[in-house]
Each structure stands twice: as structure tokens, then as C-alpha cells.
N, C-alpha and C positions, 0 to 999 in steps of 0.2 A: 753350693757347687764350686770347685777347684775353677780356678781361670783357665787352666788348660784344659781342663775337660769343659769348660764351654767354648771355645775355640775348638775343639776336636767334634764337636754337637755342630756346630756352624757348618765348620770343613763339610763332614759328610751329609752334608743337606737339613741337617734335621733344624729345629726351632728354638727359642729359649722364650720364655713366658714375656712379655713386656708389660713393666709394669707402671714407668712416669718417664718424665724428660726430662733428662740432664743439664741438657742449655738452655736458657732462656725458653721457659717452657709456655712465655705469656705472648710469646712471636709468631707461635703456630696455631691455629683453630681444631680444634677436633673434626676428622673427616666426615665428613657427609654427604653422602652419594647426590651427585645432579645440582648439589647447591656450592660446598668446598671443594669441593674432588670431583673428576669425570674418571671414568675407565674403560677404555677401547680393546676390545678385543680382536684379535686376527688368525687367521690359520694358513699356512702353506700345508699343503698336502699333495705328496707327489704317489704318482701310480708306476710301474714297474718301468715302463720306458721315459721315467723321471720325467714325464708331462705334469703340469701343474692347473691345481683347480680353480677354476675361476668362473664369476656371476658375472650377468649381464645385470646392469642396475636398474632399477623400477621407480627410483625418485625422480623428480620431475628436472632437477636442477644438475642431472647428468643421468639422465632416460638412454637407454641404450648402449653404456659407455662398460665397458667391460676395468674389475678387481677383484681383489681377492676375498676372500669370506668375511667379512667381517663386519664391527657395529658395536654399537655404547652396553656398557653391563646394569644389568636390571636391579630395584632394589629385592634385597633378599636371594642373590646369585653368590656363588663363589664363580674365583676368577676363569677354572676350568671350566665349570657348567656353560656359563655365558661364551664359549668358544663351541663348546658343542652343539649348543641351542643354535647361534649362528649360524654355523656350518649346517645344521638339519633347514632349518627356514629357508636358508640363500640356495643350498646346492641339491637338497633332499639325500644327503648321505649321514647317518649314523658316523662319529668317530671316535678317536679315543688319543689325547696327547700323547706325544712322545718324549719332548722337552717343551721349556722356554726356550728360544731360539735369541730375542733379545726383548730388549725393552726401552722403549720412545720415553721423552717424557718432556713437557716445557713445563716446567713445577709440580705441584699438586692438582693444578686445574686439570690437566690433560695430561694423562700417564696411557701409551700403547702396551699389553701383553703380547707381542709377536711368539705363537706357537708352531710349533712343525709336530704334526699330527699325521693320524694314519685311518684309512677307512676302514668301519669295521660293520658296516650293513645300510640298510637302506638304497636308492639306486637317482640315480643323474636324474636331477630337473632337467626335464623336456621345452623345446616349444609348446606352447597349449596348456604347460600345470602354470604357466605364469602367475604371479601374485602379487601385492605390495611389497615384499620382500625381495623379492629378484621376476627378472622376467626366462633364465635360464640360466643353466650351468654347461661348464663346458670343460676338456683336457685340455690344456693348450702347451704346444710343444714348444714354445719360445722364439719361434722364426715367424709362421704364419701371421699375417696382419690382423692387428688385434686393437682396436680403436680402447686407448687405454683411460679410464676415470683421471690417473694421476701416475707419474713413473715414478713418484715414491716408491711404489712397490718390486719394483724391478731388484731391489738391495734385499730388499725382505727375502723375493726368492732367490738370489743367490746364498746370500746365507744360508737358507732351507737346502740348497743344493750339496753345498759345501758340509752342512752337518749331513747329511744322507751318505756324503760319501766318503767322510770321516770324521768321528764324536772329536769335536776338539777343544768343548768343556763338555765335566758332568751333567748325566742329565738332571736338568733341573724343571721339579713342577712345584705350585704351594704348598704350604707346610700350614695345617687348621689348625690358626693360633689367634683369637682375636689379636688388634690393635687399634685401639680407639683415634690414633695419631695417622699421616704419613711421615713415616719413620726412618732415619736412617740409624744401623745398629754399626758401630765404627771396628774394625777389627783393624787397626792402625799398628806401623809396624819400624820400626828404626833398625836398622842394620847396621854394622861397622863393619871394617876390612877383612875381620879375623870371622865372619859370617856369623857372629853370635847376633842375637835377636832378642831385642824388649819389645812390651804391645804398653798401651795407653790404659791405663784403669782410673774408674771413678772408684774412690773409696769406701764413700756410707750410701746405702746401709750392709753394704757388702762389697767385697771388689766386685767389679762386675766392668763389662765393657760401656762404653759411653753412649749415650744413644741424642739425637738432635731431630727433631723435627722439620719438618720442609716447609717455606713460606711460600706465600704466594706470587713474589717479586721477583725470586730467585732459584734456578735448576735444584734438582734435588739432592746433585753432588754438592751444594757449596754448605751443606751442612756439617760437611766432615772440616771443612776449613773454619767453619764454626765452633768445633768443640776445639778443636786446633788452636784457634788466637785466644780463648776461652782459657785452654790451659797453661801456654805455653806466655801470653802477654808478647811481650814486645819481642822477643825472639823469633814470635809466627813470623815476624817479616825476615828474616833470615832463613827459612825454609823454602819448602815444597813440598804440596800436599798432592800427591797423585794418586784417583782415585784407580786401582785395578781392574775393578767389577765387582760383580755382586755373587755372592755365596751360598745366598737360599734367600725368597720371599716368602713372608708372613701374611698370611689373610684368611681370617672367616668370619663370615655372616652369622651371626646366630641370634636370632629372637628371643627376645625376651622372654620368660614364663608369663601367659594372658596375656598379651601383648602381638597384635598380629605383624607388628616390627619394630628393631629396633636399631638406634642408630647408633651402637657403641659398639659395632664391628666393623664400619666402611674403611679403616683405617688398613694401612699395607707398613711392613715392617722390611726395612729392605736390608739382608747382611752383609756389609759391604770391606772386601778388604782393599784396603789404603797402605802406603809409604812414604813415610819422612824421610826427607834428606834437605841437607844444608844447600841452600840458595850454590850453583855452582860460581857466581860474579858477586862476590859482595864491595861495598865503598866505606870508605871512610866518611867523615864531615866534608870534606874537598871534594867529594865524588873520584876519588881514586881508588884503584883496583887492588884490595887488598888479596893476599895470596891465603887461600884458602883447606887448611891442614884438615885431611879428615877425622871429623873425631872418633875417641874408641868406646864413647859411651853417649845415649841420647842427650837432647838440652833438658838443663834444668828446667822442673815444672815452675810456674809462680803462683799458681793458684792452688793453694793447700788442700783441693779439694781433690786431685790428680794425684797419680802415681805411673811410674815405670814400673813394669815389672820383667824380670828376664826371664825368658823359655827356658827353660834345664831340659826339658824331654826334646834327646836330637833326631827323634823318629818326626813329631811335630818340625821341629826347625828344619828337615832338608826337606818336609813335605809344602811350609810357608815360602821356602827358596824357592823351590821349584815352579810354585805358583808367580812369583815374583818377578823372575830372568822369564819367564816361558807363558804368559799371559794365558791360560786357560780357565778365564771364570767366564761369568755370565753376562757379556756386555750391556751398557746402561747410554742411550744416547742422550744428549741433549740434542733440543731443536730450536733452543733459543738464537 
């Protein structure tokens, strides 16, 4: 496949097969649900007077404390299922995503799916259907006093508010593509003044974009700074690697044949686009402030395994600008 048709694959949501890791691929563990990996699922779900759904909790170590739908993903769930399951157990409501709204993440151990979702049958846990699960559900209009679990979630639903009341990225839900890794796929991007645009490629066994795996020590953005000093060597320190957002997630379960599970699909593939630019302060040996020209072509790669390539299709380049000056991807927090 052409580099810019996988970029154009990326763009509009869709997946691209992953098949190894590009960087130091002995860094990362292969995912594994509950043991390498955890994954939290959440739901914001508003009803027409933009009231927001929410449980009253049923564990012991915050009994009575009202949040939002949510809970750990099961083995053998995709990442939507386990939002919907949630939402049916905690609220007794049927639903159906809308988007990913964002995404939590302190490394590989704990990554949050925040969803903004819509009801589509089933009816409000009551007083009296209480269960392990929740002890009720309830609309809450965001004023009335509401004895809250955590005000984490207060951001959650305004986000959810704010996409409700204008899409301000694509919607984005997962794309059924195993990954045996947690994955970052790098859609990295060097601009010059004249707005022409190169992207980062690994060369064998095909161009193809870069891809680095998440460790456990460190967020899962700093893997794109990974392929970065990877390719670039001693230059990486004369940069800046800013991660954009994310462009589409990868993930599905799929069992083995005779096999009642299997673990070669816990892994999440994340397409993230990224931009280089030159360190704005750089110093000499003396630590003096050298003036800084901007260049009209990316830094040279030093690792022969790297390539630049330039975008020629300007329907792609005013479509990557856009995203670039105008941030509408799918944001990705740390909480480190």
C-alpha cells in the first residue's frame, strides 16, 4: 500500500494491519488483559434536557457515593461491548456509542476508554432492583447535590457536553484489528514555512509508518519520542515532539480456533498524529542563545533505517494542516 493511502486509511478512521515493532521491540511486553494491561471503560450519556447518567455505587469502600457508568473490561470483550455491558449492569439502560470522547491513560497498566453514548432501550435502575453492581441509577442535572465518588468525572461530562453540542473531532469508535502490543502507530509530520509537508517512514520491509510500543515506566505518548531519538540520534535534542491526538484505535479479541481464549488480541494500537519542529531556544557549548533559521526541509535521519518522505497529494496536505493549526483529533491524557 502507497504511504499516502495509509495515511488517508488513518485520516478517515479506518485501521491498517500491525504486524511487529519498530523500536526496540524487547522494551514492551505483549498485552495481557489484568496482568500487563488494565482497561477501564466509561460512558457519559445525556438525555434531551442534557441531564447526565449516573449510579449510585454498591462497593463497599465508597457505598452510596454517586459516578458515572463505568468498570474494568472483561477477558474476551471488545472495547465497546464492555461500555455497553457496564452501562446495562450499573444503570439497567440498553446503549449504543456515539464516539470516543477521550482517553486516560498512566502507561499500559491503566488506559480509561471515556465514551459519550446514547440510550437505546432497557429502563432506570430503581430503588429496590439494587445489586452488586450499582444500588441505583439516576439523571442528574449538574446543580442538585450529589455526594460524588471522585470529581474526576466532572471533565468527563463536560467534554460529553461540549461534543453534544458541537462534534469537534471525528467520531471515533474501534476499528477490529488485532494487536498483540499496546501500540503507538506514529503519523509524524515536519512542516516548513512554504507549508509543504514530509511524514517519518520506516523502510523494510516496506515504507510503512513507524510503530513503538508502550512500557510500563512511562505514558504512552513518549513512545513517539522514542521512534524520534531512534531516528533522528543526536538531533532528537534539538526538537520537539508534540503529540496532536489520536486518529483511530485498534483493538479486537478474537479466540483462538479450540481455544476458549486467547491472548494475542489484548493489545490496543493507537494512530497518533505527531509534529516536529526545531527546538524554538537552542545553545551553543557556552550555553548561548543561538538564532534559530527555520529550515525548509526536515533533519537529516542518522539511522539508515528511516526515511522522509514528502506529501505531493495537496488535498492530503491542506487536510494534515488543518488538523495541525486547528486540533480536532481524539485527545489522549496522561495522568502521570
Amino acid at each position: 500500500m502507497e504511504v499516502e493511502d495509509q495515511i488517508r486509511r488513518i485520516m478517515e478512521g479506518e485501521g491498517l494491519e500491525f504486524t511487529e515493532l519498530d523500536v526496540h521491540p524487547d522494551q514492551a511486553k505483549p498485552a495481557t488483559l489484568r496482568k500487563t494491561v488494565s482497561y477501564i471503560v466509561c460512558a457519559v450519556i445525556l438525555n434531551d434536557q442534557e441531564e447526565v447518567l449516573m449510579v449510585q455505587e454498591a462497593k463497599q469502600e465508597c457505598f452510596g457515593q454517586w459516578y458515572l457508568p463505568a468498570g474494568r473490561m472483561e477477558e474476551g470483550e471488545a472495547i465497546e461491548a464492555a461500555m455497553q455491558r457496564e452501562v446495562k449492569e450499573e444503570a439497567g439502560f440498553d446503549c449504543q456509542p456515539i464516539t470516543l470522547l477521550l482517553i486516560q491513560e498512566q502507561g499500559p497498566q491503566w488506559i480509561r476508554f471515556i465514551f459519550l453514548a446514547k440510550v437505546t432501550g432497557g429502563s432506570l435502575k430503581i430503588p429496590g432492583e439494587g445489586d452488586q453492581e450499582s444500588l441505583q441509577a439516576t439523571w442528574w442535572d449538574r446543580v442538585s447535590p450529589l455526594q460524588l465518588r471522585g470529581r474526576d468525572i466532572l471533565d468527563l461530562i463536560d467534554s460529553g457536553l461540549k461534543y453534544h453540542q458541537e462534534t469537534w473531532h471525528p467520531r471515533t469508535l474501534p476499528v477490529a484489528i488485532p494487536c498483540s502490543h499496546v501500540v503507538q502507530r506514529l503519523v509524524l509530520i515536519f512542516s516548513n514555512a512554504e507549508e509543504e509537508l514530509w511524514v517519518l517512514l520506516v523502510k523494510a520491509p516496506r515504507l510503512h509508518l513507524p510503530t513503538a510500543g508502550a512500557v510500563k515506566t512511562h505514558t504512552l505518548m513518549w513512545a513517539s519520542s522514542l521512534v524520534v531519538q531512534d531516528a533522528l540520534g543526536p538531533l532528537y535534542y534539538d526538537h520537539e515532539v508534540t503529540a496532536l491526538g489520536v486518529l483511530g484505535v485498534q483493538h479486537h479479541y478474537h479466540p483462538a480456533p479450540g481455544r476458549l481464549q486467547s491472548r494475542c488480541s489484548d493489545g490496543v494500537c493507537f494512530n497518533t498524529l505527531a509534529r516536529l519542529v526545531p527546538d524554538p531556544v537552542q545553545r551553543d557549548r557556552d550555553g548561548e542563545k543561538l538564532e534559530v533559521v527555520p529550515p525548509s526541509q526536515p533533519p537529516p535521519v542518522e539511522n539508515p533505517r528511516y526515511t522522509w518522505k514528502r506529501i505531493q497529494s495537496q488535498v492530503l496536505t491542506d487536510i494534515l494542516l488543518g488538523k495541525m493549526k486547528n486540533p480536532c483529533t481524539l485527545p489522549i491524557h496522561s495522568l502521570y
